[in-house]
Backbone as CSV, one residue per row, in Angstrom:
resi,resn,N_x,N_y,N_z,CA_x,CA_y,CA_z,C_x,C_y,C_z
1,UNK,7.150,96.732,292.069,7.671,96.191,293.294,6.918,96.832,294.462
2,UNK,6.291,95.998,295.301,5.590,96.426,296.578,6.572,96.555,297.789
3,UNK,6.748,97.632,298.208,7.414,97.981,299.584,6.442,97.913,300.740
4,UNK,6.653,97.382,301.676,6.046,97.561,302.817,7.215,98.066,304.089
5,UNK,6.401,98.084,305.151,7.211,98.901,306.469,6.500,99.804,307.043
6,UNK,6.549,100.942,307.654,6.403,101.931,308.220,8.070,103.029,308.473
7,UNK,7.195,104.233,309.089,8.215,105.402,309.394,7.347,106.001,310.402
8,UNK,8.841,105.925,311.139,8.374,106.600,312.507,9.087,107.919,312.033
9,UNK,8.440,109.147,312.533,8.963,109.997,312.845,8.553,111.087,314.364
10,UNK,10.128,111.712,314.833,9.967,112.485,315.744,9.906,113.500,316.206
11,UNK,9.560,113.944,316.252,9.189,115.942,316.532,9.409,116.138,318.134
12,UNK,10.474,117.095,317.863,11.457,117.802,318.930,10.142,119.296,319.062
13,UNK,10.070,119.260,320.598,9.664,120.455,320.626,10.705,121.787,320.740
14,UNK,10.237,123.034,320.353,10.704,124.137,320.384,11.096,124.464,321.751
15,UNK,10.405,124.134,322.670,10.775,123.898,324.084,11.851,123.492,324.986
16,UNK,11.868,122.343,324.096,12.703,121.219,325.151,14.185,122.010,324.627
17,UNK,14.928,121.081,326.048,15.667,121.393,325.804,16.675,120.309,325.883
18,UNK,17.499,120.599,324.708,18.134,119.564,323.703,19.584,119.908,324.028
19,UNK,20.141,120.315,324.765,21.304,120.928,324.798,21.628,119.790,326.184
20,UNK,23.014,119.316,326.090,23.695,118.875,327.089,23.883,119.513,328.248
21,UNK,23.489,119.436,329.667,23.841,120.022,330.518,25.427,120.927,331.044
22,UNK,25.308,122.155,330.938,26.148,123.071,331.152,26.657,122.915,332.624
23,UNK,28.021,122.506,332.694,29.084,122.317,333.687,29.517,124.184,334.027
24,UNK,28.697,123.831,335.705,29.054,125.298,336.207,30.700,124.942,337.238
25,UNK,31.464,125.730,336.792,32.260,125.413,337.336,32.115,125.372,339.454
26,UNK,33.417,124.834,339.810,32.988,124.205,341.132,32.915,125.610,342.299
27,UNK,33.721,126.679,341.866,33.336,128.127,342.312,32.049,129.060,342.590
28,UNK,31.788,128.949,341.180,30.359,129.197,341.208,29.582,128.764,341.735
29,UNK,29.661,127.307,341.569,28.498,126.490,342.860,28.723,127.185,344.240
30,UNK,29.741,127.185,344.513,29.914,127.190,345.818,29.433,129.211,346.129
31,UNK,29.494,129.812,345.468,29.247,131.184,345.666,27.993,130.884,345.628
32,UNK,26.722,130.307,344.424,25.393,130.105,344.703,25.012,129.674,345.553
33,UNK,25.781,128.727,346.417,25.453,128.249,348.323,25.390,129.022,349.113
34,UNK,26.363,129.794,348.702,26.734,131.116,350.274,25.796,132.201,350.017
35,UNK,25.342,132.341,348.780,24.002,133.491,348.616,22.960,133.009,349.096
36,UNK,22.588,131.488,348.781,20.934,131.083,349.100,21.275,131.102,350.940
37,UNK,22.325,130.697,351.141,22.477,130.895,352.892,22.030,132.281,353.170
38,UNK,22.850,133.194,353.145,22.967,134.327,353.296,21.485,134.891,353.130
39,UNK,20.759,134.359,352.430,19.416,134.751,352.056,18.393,134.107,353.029
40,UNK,18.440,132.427,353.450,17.996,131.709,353.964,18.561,130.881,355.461
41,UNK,19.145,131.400,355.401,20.185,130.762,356.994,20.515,129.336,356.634
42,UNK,20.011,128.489,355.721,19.842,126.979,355.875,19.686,126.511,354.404
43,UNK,20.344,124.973,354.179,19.615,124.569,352.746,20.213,123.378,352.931
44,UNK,19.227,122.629,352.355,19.188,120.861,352.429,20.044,120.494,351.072
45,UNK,19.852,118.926,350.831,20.592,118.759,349.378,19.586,118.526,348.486
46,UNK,18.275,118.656,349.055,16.982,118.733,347.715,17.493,120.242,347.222
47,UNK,17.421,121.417,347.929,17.740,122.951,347.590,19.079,123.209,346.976
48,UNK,20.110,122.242,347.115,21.240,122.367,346.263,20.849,122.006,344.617
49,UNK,20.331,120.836,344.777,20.509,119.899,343.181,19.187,121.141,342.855
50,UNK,18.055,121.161,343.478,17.033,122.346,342.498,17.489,123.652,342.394
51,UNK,18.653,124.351,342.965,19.361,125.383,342.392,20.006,125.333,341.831
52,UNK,21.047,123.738,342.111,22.346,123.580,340.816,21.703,123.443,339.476
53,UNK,20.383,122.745,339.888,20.380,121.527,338.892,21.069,120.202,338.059
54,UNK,21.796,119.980,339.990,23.053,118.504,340.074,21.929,117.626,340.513
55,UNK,23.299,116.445,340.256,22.342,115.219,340.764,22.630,114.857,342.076
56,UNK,21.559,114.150,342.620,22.149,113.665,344.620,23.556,113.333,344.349
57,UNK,23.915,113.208,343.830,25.513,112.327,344.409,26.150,113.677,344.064
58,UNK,26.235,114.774,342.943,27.269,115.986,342.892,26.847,116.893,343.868
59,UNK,25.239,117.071,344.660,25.294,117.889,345.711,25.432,116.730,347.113
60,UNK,25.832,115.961,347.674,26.361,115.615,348.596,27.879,116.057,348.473
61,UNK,28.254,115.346,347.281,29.652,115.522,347.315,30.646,117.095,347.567
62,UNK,29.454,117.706,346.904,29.936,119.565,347.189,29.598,119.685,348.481
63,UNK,28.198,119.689,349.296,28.554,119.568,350.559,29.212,119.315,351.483
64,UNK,29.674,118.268,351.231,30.410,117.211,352.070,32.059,117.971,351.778
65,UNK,32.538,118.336,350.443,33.530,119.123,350.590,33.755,120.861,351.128
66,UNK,32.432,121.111,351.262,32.508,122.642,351.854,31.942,122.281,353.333
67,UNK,31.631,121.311,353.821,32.135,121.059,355.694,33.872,120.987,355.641
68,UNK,34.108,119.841,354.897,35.677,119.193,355.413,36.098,121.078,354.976
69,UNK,36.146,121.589,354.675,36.739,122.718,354.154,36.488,123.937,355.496
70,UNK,35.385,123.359,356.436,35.175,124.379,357.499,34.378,125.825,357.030
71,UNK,33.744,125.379,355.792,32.894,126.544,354.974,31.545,126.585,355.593
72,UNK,30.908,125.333,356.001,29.373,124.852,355.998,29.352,124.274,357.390
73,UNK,28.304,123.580,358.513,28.233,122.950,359.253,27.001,122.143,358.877
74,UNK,26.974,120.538,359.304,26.238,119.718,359.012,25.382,119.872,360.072
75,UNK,23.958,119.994,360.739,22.835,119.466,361.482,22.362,118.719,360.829
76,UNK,21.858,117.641,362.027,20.843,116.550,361.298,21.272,115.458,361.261
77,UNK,20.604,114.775,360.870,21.097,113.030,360.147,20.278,112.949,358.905
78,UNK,20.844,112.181,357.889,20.516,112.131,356.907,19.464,112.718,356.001
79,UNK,18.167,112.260,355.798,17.379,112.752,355.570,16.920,114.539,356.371
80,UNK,16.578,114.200,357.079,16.642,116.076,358.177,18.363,116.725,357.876
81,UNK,18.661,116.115,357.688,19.961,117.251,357.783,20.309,118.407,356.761
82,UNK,20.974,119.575,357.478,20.572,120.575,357.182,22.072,121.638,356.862
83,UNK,22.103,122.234,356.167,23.541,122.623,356.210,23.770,124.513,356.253
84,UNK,24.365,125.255,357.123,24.312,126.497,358.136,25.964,126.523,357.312
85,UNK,25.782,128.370,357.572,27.265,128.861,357.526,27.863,128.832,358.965
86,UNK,28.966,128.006,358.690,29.995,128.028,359.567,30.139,129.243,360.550
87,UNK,30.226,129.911,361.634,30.034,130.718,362.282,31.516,130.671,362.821
């Protein structure tokens, strides 16, 4: 009996990483904000998601809840905008 077909196969590198993204709780985020401030006077929401490693919509949304919270102040408009410790 003649079989035909193919086989794919896939090779995982030793590298990658294969693990589901680790949920930092919403504390922690917010303590890693007040250090990169404290360090930097200022941080956009490109500098949130590349320190969280969130996506645009979970670092707006943490932003946007540490203003209403009177933690953060917004400068800017959209794109330029910039987010300062509350003074």
């Amino acid at each position: 009996m003649l079989k035909t077909g193919f086989v794919v196969v896939f090779y995982r590198s030793e590298y990658e990483n294969t693990d589901k993204a680790i949920k930092i709780p919403i504390k922690m985020r917010r303590e890693k904000i007040i250090e990169y401030l404290n360090e930097h006077s200022q941080i956009t929401n490109k500098e949130v998601r590349e320190l969280l490693g969130v996506t645009d919509s979970t670092a707006k949304k943490l932003l946007a809840s540490m203003v209403d919270e009177n933690l953060l102040v917004a400068v800017g408009e959209k794109k330029n905008r910039k987010f300062l410790i509350k003074a």
